[in-house]
C-alpha positions in Angstrom: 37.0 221.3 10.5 39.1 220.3 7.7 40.4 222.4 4.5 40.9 220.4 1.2 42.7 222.0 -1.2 41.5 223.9 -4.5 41.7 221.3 -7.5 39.9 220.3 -10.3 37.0 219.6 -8.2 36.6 222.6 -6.7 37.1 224.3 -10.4 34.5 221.4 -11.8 31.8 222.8 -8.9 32.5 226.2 -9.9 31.7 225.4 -13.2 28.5 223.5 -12.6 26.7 226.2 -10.3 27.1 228.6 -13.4 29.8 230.9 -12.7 30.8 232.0 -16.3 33.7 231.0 -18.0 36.2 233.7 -17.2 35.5 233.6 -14.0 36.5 229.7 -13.4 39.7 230.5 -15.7 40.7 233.7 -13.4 40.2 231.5 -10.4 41.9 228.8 -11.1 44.9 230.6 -12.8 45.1 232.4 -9.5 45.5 229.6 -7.0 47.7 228.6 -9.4 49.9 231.5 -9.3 50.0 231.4 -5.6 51.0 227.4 -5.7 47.9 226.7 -3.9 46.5 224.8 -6.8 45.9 220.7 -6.1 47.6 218.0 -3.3 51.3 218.8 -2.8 53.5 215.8 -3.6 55.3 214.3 -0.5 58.3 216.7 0.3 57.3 219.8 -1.5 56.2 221.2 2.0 57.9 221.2 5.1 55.2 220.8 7.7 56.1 221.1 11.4 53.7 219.2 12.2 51.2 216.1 10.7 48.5 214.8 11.8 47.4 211.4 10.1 43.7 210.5 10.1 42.5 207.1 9.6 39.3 207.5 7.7 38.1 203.9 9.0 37.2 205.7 12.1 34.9 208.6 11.2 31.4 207.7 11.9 28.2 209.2 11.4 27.6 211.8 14.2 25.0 215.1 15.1 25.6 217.2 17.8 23.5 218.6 20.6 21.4 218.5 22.9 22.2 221.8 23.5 25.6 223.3 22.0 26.6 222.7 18.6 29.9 221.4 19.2 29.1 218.7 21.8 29.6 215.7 18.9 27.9 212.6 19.5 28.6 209.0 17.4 25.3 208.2 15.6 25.7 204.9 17.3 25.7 206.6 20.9 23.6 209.1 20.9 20.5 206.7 22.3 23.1 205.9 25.3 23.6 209.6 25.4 20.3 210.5 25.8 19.6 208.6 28.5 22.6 209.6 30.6 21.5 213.1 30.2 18.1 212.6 31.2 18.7 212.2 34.6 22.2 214.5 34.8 21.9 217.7 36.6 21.9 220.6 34.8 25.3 221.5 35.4 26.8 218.5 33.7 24.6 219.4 31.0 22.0 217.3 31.8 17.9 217.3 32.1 17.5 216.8 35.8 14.7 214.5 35.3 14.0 211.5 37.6 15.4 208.1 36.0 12.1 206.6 36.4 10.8 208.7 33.9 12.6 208.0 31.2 10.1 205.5 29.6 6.9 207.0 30.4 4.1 208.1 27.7 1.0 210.4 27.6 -1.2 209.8 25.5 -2.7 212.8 22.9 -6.0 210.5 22.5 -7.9 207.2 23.2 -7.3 204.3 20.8 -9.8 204.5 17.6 -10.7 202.5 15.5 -10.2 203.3 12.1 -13.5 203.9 9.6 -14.2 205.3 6.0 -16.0 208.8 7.7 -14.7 211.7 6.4 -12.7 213.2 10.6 -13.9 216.7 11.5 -11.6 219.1 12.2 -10.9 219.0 16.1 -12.0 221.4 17.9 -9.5 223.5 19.7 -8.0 222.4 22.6 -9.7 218.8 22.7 -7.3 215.7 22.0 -5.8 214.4 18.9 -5.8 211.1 17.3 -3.5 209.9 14.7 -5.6 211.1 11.1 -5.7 214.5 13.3 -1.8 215.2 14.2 -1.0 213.7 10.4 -3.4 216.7 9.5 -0.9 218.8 11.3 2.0 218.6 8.8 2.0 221.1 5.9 0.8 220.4 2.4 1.6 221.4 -1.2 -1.3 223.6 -1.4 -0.9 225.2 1.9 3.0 225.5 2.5 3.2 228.9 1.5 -0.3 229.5 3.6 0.4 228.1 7.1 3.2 226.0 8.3 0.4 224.2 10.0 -2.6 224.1 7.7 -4.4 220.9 7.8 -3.6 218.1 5.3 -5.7 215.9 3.9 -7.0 213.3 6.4 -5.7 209.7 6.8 -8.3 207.0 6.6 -6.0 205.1 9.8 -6.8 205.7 13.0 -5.1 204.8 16.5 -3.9 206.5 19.9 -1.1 209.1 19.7 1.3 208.9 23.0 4.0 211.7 23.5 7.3 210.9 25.7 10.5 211.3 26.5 13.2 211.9 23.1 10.2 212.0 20.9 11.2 214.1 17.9 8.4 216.7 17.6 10.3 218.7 14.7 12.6 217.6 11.9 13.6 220.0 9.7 16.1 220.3 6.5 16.8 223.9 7.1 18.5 226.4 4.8 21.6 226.5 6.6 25.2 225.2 5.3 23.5 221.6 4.4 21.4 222.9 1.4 24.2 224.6 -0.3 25.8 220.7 -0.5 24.2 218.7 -3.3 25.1 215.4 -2.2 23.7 215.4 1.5 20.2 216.8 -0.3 20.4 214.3 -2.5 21.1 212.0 -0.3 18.2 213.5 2.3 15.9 212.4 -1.5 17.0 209.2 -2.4 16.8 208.0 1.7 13.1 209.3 1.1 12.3 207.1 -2.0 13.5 203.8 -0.5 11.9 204.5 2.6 8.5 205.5 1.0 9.4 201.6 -1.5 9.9 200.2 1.9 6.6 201.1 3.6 8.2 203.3 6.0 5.8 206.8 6.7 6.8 209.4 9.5 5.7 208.9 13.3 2.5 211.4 13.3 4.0 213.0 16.4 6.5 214.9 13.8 6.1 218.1 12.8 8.5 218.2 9.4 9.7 221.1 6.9 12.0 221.7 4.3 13.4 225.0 3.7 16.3 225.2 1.2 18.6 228.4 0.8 17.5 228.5 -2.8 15.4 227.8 -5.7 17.8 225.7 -7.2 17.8 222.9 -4.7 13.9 222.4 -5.3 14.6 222.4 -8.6 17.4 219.1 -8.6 15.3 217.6 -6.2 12.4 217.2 -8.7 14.3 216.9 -11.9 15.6 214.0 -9.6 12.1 212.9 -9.2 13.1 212.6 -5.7 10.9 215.4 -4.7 7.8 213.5 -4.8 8.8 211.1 -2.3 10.1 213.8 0.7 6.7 215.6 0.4 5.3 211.7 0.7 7.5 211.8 4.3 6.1 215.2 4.7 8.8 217.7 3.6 7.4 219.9 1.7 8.5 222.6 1.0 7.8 225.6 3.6 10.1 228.5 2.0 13.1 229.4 1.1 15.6 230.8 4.2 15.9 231.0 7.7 13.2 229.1 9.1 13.9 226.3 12.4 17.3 226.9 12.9 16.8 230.5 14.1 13.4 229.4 15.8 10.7 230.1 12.8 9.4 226.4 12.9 5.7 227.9 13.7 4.6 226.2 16.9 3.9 222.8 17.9 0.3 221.9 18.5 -1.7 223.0 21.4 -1.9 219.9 22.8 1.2 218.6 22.4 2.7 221.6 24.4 0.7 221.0 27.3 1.5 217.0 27.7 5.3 218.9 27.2 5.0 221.1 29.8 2.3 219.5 32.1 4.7 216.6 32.4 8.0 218.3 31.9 9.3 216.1 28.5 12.1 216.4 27.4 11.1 216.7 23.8 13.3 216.6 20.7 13.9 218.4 17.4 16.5 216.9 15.0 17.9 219.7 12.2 20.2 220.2 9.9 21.0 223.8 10.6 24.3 224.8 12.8 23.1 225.9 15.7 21.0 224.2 18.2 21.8 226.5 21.8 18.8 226.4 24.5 15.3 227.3 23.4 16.3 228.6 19.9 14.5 226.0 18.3 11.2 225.7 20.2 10.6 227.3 23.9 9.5 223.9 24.6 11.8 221.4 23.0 14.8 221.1 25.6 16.7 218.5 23.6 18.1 219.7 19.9 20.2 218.2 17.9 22.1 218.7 14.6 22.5 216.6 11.6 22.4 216.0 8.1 19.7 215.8 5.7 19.3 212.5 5.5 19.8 211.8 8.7 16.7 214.3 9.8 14.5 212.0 7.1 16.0 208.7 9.0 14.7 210.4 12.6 11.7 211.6 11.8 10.5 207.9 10.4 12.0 206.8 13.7 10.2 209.1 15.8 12.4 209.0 19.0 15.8 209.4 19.8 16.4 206.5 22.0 16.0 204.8 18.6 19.9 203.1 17.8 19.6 203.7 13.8 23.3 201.8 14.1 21.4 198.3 15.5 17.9 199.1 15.5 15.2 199.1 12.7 14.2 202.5 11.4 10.7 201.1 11.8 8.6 198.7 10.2 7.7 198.4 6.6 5.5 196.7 4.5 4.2 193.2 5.8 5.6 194.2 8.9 9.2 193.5 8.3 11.9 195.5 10.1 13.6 198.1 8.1 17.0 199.6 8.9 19.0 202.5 8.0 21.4 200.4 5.9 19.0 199.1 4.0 17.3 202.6 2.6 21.1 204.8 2.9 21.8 205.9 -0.4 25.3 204.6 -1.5 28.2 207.0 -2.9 27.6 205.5 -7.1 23.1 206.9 -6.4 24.5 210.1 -4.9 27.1 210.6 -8.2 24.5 209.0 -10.5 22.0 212.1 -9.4 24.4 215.2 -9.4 23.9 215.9 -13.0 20.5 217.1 -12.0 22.5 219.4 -9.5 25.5 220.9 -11.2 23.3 221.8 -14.1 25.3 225.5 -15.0 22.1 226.5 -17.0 19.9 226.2 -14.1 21.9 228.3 -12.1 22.4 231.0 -14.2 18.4 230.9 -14.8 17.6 231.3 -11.5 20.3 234.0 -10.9 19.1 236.0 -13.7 15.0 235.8 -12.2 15.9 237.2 -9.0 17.9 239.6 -10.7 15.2 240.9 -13.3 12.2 239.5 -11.5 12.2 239.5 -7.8 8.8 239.5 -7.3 5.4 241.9 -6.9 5.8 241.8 -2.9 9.4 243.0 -3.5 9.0 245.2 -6.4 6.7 247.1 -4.1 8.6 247.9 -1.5 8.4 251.6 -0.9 11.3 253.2 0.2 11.9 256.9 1.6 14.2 259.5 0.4 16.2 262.2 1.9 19.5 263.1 3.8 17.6 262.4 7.3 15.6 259.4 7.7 11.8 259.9 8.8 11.3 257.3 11.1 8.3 255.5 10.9 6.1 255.1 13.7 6.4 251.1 14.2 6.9 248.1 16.6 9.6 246.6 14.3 11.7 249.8 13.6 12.8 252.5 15.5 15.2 255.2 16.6 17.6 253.8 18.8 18.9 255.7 22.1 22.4 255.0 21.3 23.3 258.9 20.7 20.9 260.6 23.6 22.7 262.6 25.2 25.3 262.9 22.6 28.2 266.1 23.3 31.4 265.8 22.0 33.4 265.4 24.6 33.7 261.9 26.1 32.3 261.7 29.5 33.3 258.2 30.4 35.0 257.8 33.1 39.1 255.6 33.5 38.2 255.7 37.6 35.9 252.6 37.2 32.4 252.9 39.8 31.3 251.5 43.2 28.1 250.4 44.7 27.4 248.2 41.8 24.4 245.8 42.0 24.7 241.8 41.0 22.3 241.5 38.5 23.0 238.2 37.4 25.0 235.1 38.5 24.9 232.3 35.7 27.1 229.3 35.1 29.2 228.3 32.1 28.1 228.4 28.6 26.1 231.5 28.6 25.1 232.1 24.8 24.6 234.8 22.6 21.2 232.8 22.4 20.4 233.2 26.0 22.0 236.7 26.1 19.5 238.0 23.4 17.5 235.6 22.1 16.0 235.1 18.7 13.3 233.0 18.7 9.0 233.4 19.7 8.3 235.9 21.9 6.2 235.4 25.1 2.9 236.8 25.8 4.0 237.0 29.6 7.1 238.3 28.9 8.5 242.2 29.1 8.6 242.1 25.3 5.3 240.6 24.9 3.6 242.9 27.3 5.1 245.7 25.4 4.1 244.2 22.1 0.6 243.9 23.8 0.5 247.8 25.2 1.1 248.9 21.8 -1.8 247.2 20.1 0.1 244.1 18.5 -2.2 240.9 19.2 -0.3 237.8 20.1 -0.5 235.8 17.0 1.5 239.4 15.1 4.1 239.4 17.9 7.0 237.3 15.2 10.4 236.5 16.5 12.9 238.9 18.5 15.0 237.8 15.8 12.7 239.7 13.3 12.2 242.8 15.4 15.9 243.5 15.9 15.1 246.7 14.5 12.9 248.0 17.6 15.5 248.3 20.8 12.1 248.6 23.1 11.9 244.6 22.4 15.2 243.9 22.1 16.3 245.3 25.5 13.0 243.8 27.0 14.6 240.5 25.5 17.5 240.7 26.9 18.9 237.9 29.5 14.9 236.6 28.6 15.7 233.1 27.3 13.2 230.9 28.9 15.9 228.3 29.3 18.5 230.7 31.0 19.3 230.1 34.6 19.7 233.1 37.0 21.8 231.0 40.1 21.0 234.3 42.4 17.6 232.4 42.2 17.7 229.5 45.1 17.0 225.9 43.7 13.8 224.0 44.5 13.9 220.6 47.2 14.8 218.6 43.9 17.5 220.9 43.4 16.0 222.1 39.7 17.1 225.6 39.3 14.4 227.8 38.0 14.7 229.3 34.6 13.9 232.3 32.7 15.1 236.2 32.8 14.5 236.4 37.0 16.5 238.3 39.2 17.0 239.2 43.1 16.3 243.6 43.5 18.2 244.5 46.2 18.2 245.2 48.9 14.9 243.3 49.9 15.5 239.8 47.7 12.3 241.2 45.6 12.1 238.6 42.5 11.4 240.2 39.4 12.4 240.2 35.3 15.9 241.3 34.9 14.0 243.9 32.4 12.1 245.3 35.3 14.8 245.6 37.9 17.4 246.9 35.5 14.9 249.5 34.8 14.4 250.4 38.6 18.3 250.3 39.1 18.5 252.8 36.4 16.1 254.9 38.0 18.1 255.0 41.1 21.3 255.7 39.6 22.6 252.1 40.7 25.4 250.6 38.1 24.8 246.7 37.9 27.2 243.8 37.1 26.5 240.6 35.5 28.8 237.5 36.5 29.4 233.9 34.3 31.7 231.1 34.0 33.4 229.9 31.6 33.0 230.5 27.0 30.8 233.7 28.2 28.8 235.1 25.2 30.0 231.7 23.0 27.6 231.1 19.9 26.2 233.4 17.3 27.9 236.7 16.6 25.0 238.5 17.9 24.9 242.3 18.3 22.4 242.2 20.1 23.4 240.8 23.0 26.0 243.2 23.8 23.4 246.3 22.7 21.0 244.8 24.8 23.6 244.4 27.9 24.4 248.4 27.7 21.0 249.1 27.5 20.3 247.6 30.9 22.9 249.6 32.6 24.9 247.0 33.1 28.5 248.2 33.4 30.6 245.3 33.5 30.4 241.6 32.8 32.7 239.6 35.0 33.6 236.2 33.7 36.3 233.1 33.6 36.6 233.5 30.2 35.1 235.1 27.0 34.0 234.4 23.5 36.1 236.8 21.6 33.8 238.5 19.0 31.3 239.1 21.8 34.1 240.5 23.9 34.7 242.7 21.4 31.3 244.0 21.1 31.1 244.1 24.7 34.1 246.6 24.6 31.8 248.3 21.2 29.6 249.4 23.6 31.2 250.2 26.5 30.8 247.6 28.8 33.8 246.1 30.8 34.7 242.7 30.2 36.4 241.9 33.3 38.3 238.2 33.4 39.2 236.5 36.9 42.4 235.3 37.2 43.6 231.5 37.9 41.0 229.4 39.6 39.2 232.5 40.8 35.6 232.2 39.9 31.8 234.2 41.7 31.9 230.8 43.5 35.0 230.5 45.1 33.9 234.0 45.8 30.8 233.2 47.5 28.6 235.4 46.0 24.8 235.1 46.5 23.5 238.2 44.8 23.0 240.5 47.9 26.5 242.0 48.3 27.7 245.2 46.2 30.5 245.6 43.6 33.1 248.1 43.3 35.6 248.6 40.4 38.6 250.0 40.9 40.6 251.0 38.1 44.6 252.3 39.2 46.0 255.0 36.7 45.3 255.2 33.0 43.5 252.4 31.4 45.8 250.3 29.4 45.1 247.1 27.5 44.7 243.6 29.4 45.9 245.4 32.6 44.9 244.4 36.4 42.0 246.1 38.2 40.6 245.9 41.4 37.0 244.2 42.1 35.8 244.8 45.7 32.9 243.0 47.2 31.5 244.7 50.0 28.3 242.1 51.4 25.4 242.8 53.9 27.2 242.3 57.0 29.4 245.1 56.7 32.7 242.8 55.6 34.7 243.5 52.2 37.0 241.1 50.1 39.3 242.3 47.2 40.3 240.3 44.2 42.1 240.9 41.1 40.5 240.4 37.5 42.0 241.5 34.3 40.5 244.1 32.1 39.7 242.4 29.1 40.0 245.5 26.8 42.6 244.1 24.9 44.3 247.0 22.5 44.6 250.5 22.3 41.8 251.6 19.5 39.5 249.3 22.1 40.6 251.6 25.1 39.6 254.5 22.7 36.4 253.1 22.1 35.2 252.9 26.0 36.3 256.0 27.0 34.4 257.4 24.1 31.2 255.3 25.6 31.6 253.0 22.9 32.2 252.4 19.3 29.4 254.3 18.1 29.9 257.9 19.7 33.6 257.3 19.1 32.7 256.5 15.3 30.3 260.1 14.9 33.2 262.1 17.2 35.8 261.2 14.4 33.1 262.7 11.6 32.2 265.2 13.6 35.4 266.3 14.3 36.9 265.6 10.5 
């Protein structure tokens, strides 16, 4: 990430997304004042260090499959694709069989094309081309469905599904919308590939949802509008929509050729955060890029598709069309930001959600009082975090023993995979709860959206259908099975992490969890340490950590607990079955050395040293009080 300095730019941009004048003058007059104000000449800074960048070599990139910061040249990422295929899933691959790679299902037999009006299909049977077309969203129905039926094509011919096909391409709210040019951009790609005879691949399931008004607004004072809901993108809504997993499902069929045949399926964004089964349950491969570049895809329909050497598709008269020839240049981008950094429009739409928000809004009943009445509801209740409250802190500095392994997993383990945010499963703990309280499957949302209820959240934790439990033993192909499984032991029993956490609990039984490396890296996610506590889980035991969710960790008392050197669960050789003992010398003091004991079925023990990952004094504080929360109403309690 790079930081350019405040200049006339920055005070021109200011200006032209309506901030009023006295507010640009105070800003500016205050970088100034700090001599932060515009390129320092050569020698007016001392820098101990510079790094020179040759701009010749930055190239068009996106990032994914799987972590947003895995960067991959535009130009490689067909190469890429393939590599990973085939990878195992430790190297951050697929795990597929090579000879794969290529193959195809079809959705329906070929038709051929006639003037008859096409029935809707029924549900379940196969799809032609007019029919998947039909999937995409329309003007009229946007804010209806994001999958009522379009008007029907008069083409017909077979639909195939395979390997790298993009299923969704979306220009989500995220950071790109809030940048004119790359919108613009995402527009004017759109009008010379709609000149050029170039349509979307029916297989993609498209969307655009900008963070505001305003952007819809540019776009069709651009007249560029026109020509992205021509590709497909109309609009769907303004705010968090794919990138946090509210894409709306793919078609029926097209999740069973996915799943029947284990595809690798793809969903190109331009959101900023792309981590395992956020996106879709079923879409394995996810990448991030800009707006125009998600256009550029979803015409191309594949991944495997070099946009650096190989046509975009074909156009009209059958002529190969490439991404040069319909990218926007710098002069079209400039020559259409007036319609952007139009101060009056800002301020207009500032003022309406100011005065007029809306009738759903403006309806919005809230309650009153010094106590809040909670409502009886499956998206917002009372959380357990004060049962049992007393005054006096009753953890404990002495650590605990006998400590069950809940979980062994590998590097990488998200906040995503922790607690994730996306649909909810009928067969999962959350969605049988959801379903034992009356909420039919098409009303059970997005864990993301019923953060509010901790009886789903906690059922949701560790319940990413994409994590990977290594207590679980591989199949002969050595493909490690996924989802929120654990070992209850003693006995091996397999079982949701939900359910067993629940029956360790129940016993009195502390459990542990164990990872690798960049534990708890992604989105700052509450949840996912909330979640952990609720569990019973008493310690996390890790190579390394992500340091906000260490911190929360530590918010709600749970032990982050770091090994030491190349110490790791697998040099340990932990399967699952042994028990854990913490032992905690003396007072507990920041970032200081404690014990870990492993005592395993045969009756042998092995002792290592880890490094209590509570890192300052106020964080001691807050797990002896049990966490932030109790120590937070002890201090008002006690004022």
């Amino acid at each position: 990430m790079g930081f350019v300095p405040v200049d006339e730019m920055t005070v021109a941009y200011f200006e032209g997304t309506g901030r009023t004048k006295e507010e640009v003058e105070r800003f500016e007059a205050y970088y100034k004042a700090q001599g932060l104000f515009g390129m320092p000449n050569p020698g007016d800074i001392d820098y101990t260090k510079v790094v020179r960048l040759d701009l010749g070599t930055v190239s068009p990139s996106l990032a994914g499959p799987k972590r947003p910061q895995d960067r991959i040249d535009l130009g490689h990422l067909s190469t890429k694709f393939s590599e990973l295929y085939s990878k195992p899933n430790d190297a951050n691959g697929f795990n597929q069989p090579a000879d794969k790679l290529k193959l195809r299902y079809p959705l329906a037999p070929a038709g051929a094309g006639n003037d008859e009006e096409t029935a809707a299909p029924a549900p379940g049977a196969p799809r032609d081309l007019v029919e998947m077309v039909a999937n995409r969203t329309t003007k009229a129905a946007a804010h209806v469905s994001a999958t009522a039926p379009a008007a029907p094509s008069k083409s017909k011919g077979e639909v195939t599904i395979g390997n790298g096909d993009v299923l969704i391409a979306a220009i989500t709210s995220c950071t790109n919308t809030s940048n004119p040019s790359v919108m613009l951009a995402a527009g004017l790609l759109a009008k010379k590939a709609v000149e050029a005879g170039l349509s979307v691949k029916p297989h993609v399931k498209t969307s655009l949802a900008p963070g505001s008004r305003i952007v819809t607004e540019y776009l069709e004072k651009a007249g560029l509008l026109p020509y992205l809901e021509k590709l497909g993108f109309y609009l769907a809504g303004y705010g968090c929509t794919t990138c946090i997993g509210n894409a709306g499902d793919l078609t029926p069929e097209i999740n069973e050729i996915i799943t029947k045949n284990d595809l690798i399926g793809a969903a190109v964004l331009s959101g900023n955060r792309n981590f395992e089964a956020r996106i879709h349950p079923n879409l394995k491969a996810n990448f991030l890029a800009s707006p125009p570049l998600v256009v550029a895809f979803a015409i191309a329909g594949n991944v495997m598709v070099d946009l650096m050497t190989q046509p975009v598709g074909k156009g009209k008269g059958g002529k190969d069309v490439y991404l040069g020839d319909i990218w926007p240049t710098p002069k079209e981008i400039d020559q259409n930001l007036r319609f952007a950094m139009n101060a009056k429009s800002f301020r207009a739409n500032y003022d309406k959600v100011k005065t007029d928000p809306g009738k759903f809004w403006s309806s919005i009943k809230g309650t009153t009082g010094q106590v809040y009445d909670w409502p009886t509801s499956t998206y917002i209740a009372e959380p357990p975090f004060f049962e049992g409250f007393k005054m006096k802190p009753h953890a404990s500095d002495a650590g605990f023993k006998g400590a069950r392994i809940m979980a062994l997993f590998g590097d990488s383990i998200t906040t995503d995979h922790i607690s994730p945010a996306g649909s909810i499963k009928e067969s999962s703990p959350a969605g049988i709860w959801l379903k034992a309280h009356g909420v039919p499957k098409a009303d059970f949302n997005s864990y993301g959206s019923r953060r509010g209820n901790h009886d789903v959240m906690m059922r949701g934790t560790f319940a990413n259908v994409r994590i990977k439990n290594l207590m679980i033993p591989p199949d002969a192909n050595g493909t490690q099975e996924e989802g929120g499984v654990t070992l209850f032991q003693p006995g091996n029993e397999k079982m949701f992490i939900y359910d067993a956490a629940m029956k360790y609990i129940a016993q009195g039984t502390p459990t542990v969890v164990f990872g690798g490396e960049e534990y708890g890296t992604g989105s700052s996610r509450d949840w996912a340490a909330k979640g952990t506590q609720l569990l019973g889980i008493k310690a996390v035991v890790a190579r390394s950590f992500e340091r906000i969710h260490r911190a929360n960790l530590v918010g709600m008392g749970v032990l982050p607990l770091q090994f030491r050197g190349a110490d790791s669960w697998q040099t340990l050789g932990l399967t699952g079955d042994e028990q854990i003992d913490v032992v905690i010398g003396g007072e507990l003091k920041p970032q200081m050395d404690v014990k870990l004991v492993v005592h395993r079925p045969d009756g042998t023990h092995q002792e290592v040293t880890v490094r209590l990952r509570i890192d300052t004094p106020i964080e001691v504080d807050y797990y002896k009080h049990g966490g932030i929360l109790p120590f937070v109403l002890r201090q008002l309690l006690a004022a």
